[in-house]
N, C-alpha and C positions, 0 to 999 in steps of 0.2 A: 617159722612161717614158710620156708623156700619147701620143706615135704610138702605142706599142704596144697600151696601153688601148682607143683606137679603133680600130684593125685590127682588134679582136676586139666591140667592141659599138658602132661604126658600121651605121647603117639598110641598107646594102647589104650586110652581113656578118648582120646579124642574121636568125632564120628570123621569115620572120611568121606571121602566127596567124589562122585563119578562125576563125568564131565560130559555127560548122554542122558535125557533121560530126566532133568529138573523142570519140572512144567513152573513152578512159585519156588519164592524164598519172604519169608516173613522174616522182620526186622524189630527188634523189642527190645527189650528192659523188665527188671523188677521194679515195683512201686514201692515198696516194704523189704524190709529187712528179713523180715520171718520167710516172706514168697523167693529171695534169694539164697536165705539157707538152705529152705524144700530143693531149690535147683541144684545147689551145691552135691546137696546127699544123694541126689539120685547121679550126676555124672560121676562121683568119687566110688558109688555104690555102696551095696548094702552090709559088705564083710567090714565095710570101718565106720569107727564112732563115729557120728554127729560131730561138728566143730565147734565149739564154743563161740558163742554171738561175739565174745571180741575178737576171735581169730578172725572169724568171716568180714567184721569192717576193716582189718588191716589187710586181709590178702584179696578181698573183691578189688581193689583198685589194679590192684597189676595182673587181671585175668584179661586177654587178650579178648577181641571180637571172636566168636567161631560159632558152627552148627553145633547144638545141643542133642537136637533130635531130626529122623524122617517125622513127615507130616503126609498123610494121606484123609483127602475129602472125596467124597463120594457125593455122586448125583442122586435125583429120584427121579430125573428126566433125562430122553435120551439126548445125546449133541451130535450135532450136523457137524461132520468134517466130511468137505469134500460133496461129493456124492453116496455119502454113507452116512446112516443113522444108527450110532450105538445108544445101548439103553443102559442104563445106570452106572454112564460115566465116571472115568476116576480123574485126579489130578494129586501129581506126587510133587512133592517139596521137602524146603528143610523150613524147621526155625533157625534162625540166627540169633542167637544175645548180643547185644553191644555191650554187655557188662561196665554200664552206669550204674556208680552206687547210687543208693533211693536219695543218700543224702547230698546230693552232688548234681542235683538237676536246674543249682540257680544261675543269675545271670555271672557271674566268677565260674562258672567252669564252662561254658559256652563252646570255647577255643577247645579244649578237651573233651566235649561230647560229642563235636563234629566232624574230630578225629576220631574216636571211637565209631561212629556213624559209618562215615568212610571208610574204614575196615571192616564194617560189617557188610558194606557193602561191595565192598573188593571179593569179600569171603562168598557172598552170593554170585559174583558174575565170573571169580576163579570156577566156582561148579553147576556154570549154564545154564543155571537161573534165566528161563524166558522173562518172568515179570517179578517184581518183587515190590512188596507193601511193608512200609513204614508205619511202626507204628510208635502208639506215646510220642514223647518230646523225639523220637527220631524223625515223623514230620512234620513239627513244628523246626527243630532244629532247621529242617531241609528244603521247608516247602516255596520259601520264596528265596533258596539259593540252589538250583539243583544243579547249578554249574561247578558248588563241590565238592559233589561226586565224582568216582572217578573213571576214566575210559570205561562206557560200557560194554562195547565188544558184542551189539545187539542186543541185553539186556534194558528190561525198559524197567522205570521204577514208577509207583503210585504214590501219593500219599495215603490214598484211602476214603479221603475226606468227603467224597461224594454218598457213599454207603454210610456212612456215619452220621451225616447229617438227615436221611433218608430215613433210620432209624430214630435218633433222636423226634425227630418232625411225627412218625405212625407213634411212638411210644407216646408224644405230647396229645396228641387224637386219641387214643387207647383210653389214656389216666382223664380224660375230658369225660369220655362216653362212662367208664367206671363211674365218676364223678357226678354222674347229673348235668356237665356244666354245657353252658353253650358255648363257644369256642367265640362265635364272633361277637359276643358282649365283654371278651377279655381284654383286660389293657396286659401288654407281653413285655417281659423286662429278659433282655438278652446280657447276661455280663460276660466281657470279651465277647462282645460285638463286632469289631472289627478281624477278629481271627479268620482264618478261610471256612470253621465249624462255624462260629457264630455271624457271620456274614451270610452265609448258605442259610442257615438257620433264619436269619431275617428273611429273606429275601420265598422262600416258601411258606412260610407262616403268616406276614406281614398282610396279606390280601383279606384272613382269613380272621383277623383280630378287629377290634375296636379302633387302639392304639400302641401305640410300638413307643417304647422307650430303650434306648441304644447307653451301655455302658463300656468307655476301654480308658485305656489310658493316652489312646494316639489323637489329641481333638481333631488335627486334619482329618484322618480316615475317616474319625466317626461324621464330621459333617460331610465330608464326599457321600459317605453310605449314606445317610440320613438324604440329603439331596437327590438320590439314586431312588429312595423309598417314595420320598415326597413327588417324584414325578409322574408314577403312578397311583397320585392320589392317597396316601397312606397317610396317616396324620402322627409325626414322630416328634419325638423329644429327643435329646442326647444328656451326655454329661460326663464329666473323669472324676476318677476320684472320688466316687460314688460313697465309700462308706468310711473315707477316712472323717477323724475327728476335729476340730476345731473350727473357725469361725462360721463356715458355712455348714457345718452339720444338720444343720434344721434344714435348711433346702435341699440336701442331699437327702435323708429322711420323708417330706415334702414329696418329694421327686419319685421316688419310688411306693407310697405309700399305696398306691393304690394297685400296684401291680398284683396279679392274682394267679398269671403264669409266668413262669421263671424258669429261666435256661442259664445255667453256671456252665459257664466254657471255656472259661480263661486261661490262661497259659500260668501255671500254678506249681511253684517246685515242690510245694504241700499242699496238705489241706487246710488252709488258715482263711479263708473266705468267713466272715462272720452272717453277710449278707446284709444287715441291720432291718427293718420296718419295711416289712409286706404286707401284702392283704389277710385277712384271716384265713385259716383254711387254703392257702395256695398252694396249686400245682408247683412242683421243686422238682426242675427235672439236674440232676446231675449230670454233665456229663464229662467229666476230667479225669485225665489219668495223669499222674494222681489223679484221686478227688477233689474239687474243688471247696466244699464245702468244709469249715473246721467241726471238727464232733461238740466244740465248745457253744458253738452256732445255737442262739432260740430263736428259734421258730418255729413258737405254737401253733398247735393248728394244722401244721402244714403237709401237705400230703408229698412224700419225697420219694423219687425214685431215680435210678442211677439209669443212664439214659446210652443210646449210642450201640446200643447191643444185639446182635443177631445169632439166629438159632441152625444150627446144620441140621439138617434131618436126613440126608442120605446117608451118613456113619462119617466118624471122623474118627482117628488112628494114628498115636505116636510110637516111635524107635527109638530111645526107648520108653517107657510109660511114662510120658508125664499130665496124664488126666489128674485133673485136680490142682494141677501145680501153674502151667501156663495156662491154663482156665480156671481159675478160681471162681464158681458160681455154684448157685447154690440147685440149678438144674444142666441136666448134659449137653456136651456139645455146645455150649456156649463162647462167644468169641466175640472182638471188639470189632467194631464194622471196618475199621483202617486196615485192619488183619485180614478181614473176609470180601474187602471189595477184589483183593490182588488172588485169590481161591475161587471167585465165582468166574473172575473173566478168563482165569487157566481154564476151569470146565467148559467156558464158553469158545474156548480156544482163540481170543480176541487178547492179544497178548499187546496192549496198549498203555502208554500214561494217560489214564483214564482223570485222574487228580492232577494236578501240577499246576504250580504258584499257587497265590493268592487273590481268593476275590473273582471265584469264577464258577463255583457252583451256581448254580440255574435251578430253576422247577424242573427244565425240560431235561436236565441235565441227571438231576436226581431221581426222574419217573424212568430215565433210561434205566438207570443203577437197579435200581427195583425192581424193574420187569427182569434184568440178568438173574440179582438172586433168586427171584422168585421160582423162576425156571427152573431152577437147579436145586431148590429144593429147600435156601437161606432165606426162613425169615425171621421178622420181632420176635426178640428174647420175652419171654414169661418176664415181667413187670417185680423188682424186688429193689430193698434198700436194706442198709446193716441191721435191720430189723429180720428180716426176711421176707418172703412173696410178697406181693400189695394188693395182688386179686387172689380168688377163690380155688381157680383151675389149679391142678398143680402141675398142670404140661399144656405145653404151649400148641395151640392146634394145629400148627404144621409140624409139629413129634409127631402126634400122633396119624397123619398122615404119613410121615417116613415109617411108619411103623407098618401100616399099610402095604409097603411095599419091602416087607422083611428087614428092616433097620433094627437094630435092639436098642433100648434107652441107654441103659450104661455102657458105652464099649470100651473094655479093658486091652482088649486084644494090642499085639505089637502088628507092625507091617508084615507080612510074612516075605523072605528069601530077599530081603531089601541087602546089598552090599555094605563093608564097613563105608563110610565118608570119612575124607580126608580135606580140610579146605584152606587152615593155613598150615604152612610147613612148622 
């Protein structure tokens, strides 16, 4: 096990890190097993075997926080700095791994992932990282403790969660208009309601529905928020423990039975979410990384898509390739909006914790986010679930506006004349 270990975080495998010159640092994880072998073989490269899947769950845990790759995004608009307007903007960064195994994202490794966390985040503000976005369970991990982070040194951190919910919320409108449906005859079931996604998620959606029904496991929260809703008039329901089994199961069932749009956002170490009795034909928007939803899950009927996703259309370019591997989608340039809120505001050069805590997205908060990506070129991902696409198009109309402006659809390319990175010693 100790070769394999150093094939992958030996000083000649490792990227180094200038300390001039990092506009972002993105902060992540695999979800899957398979998506950390893909990462494995591309930093070990391509002269040696594949690792055998038990290798890789014995030696992923002792892989340190570090940069895997440069990251370069590209505008389709130009940006104001200063008294000067350039036109098709860049912004350079790293990804970081916090090399959390997939199966080690539950409440028993908490203390251990937020140490992992924190060295990833050491590793971005060691190589000057203006702004850095968490994503996955790194801000959930973090979002309502950013106190353990460590000395930023200028570096500001996002969650992300503002862009994410922004997306979620156009994708629920998108699969509506697909759908035929009217949006304000829906009754809306948010699970993980109370998370800072699904709080956000309330709170823009809620005006727009029938009725809101609020599922977490925190009752205080969810009646603050439900109280929060109801003072605006909203007419909400709450409840915990929504699909567990025994004596109250029929009013848990009951409770939801009528819901017809659906937002899964709960803090999830898997996909085990069964859902239980919805409306027929319900909007299903997913939005968890993981997945929330288990594959085991029936729900006939149900029109499902994976939620939270945005589109780059000015090009986007990793050091070394990993298209395909950190984005896994099934159209280009795809990315999770926690990832692309901390890339739009680098283009925007507003180098802010735009996210931070809990319970504090806004509408107004969210049409800000929006107008940034939009600007720059990021918007809603093409529409798809482990089926694949769920509409017709097979590119999302702002591709093919980046295209427009000479972007290609696939871009293979590496960054060119980018330095080695070096970030932990």
């Amino acid at each position: 096990m100790g070769s394999s270990v150093t094939s992958v975080a030996t000083p000649e495998k490792t990227i180094e890190a200038r300390t001039t010159g990092v506009d972002f640092a993105l902060i992540g994880h695999q979800e899957s097993w398979r998506a950390a072998a893909d990462v494995l073989a591309v930093l070990r490269g391509p002269e040696r075997t594949p690792l055998p899947d038990d290798e890789i769950k014995d030696i992923l845990p002792w892989i340190p926080p570090r940069a895997v790759c440069h990251v370069e995004i590209g505008s389709v608009f130009g940006t104001n700095i200063g008294s000067t307007r350039s036109v098709g903007a860049k912004a350079r960064g790293l990804y970081i791994d916090s090399f959390i195994p997939p199966d080690r994202l539950g409440a028993a490794y908490i203390h251990e992932n937020i140490a992992r966390v924190r060295g990833a985040a050491a590793c971005a503000i060691k190589a000057g990282a203006k702004i850095v976005s968490l994503g996955g369970f790194s801000s959930i991990l973090i979002e309502g403790n950013f106190d353990q982070l460590p000395e930023r040194n200028g570096t500001v951190f996002t969650t992300g969660n503002t862009l994410t919910v922004a997306f979620i919320v156009q994708g629920i409108t998108k699969m509506c208009a697909l759908e035929g449906r009217n949006l304000r005859r829906s009754t809306l079931l948010i699970v993980g309601a109370t998370g800072d996604v699904g709080s956000g998620c309330a709170r823009c959606l809620a005006p727009l529905v029938k009725r809101v029904l609020l599922s977490a496991r925190n009752a205080e929260r969810l009646r603050r928020l439900a109280t929060e809703l109801q003072a605006d008039g909203v007419q909400v329901e709450i409840a915990t423990d929504l699909f567990e089994n025994g004596p109250l199961a029929n009013n848990h069932q009951r409770f939801s039975a009528e819901a017809d749009v659906v937002i899964c956002a709960a803090s999830l170490a898997s996909p085990s979410l069964l859902l239980g009795r919805i409306a027929p034909d319900a909007i299903v928007c997913d939005a968890g990384y993981p997945k929330n939803l288990s594959p085991s899950a029936q729900l006939p009927g149900a029109k499902i898509f994976f939620g939270g996703l945005g589109q780059i259309t000015g090009g986007l370019k990793f050091a070394p390739d990993f298209h395909g591997i950190l984005n896994r989608h099934p159209f280009p340039d795809v990315v999770h909006g926690c990832l692309l809120e901390g890339m739009a505001l680098a283009l925007e050069r507003r180098f802010e914790p735009f996210s931070q805590g809990r319970g504090f997205i806004t509408p107004q908060r969210v049409e800000e986010m929006e107008a940034i990506a939009a600007r720059h070129g990021i918007y809603l991902a093409p529409l798809y679930n482990s089926d694949g696409p769920v509409e017709d198009e097979p590119v999302a109309a702002g591709l093919v506006e980046g295209r427009l402006h000479g972007q290609k659809e696939w871009t293979k390319a590496s960054v060119p004349g980018e330095p080695p990175l070096h970030c932990l010693p």
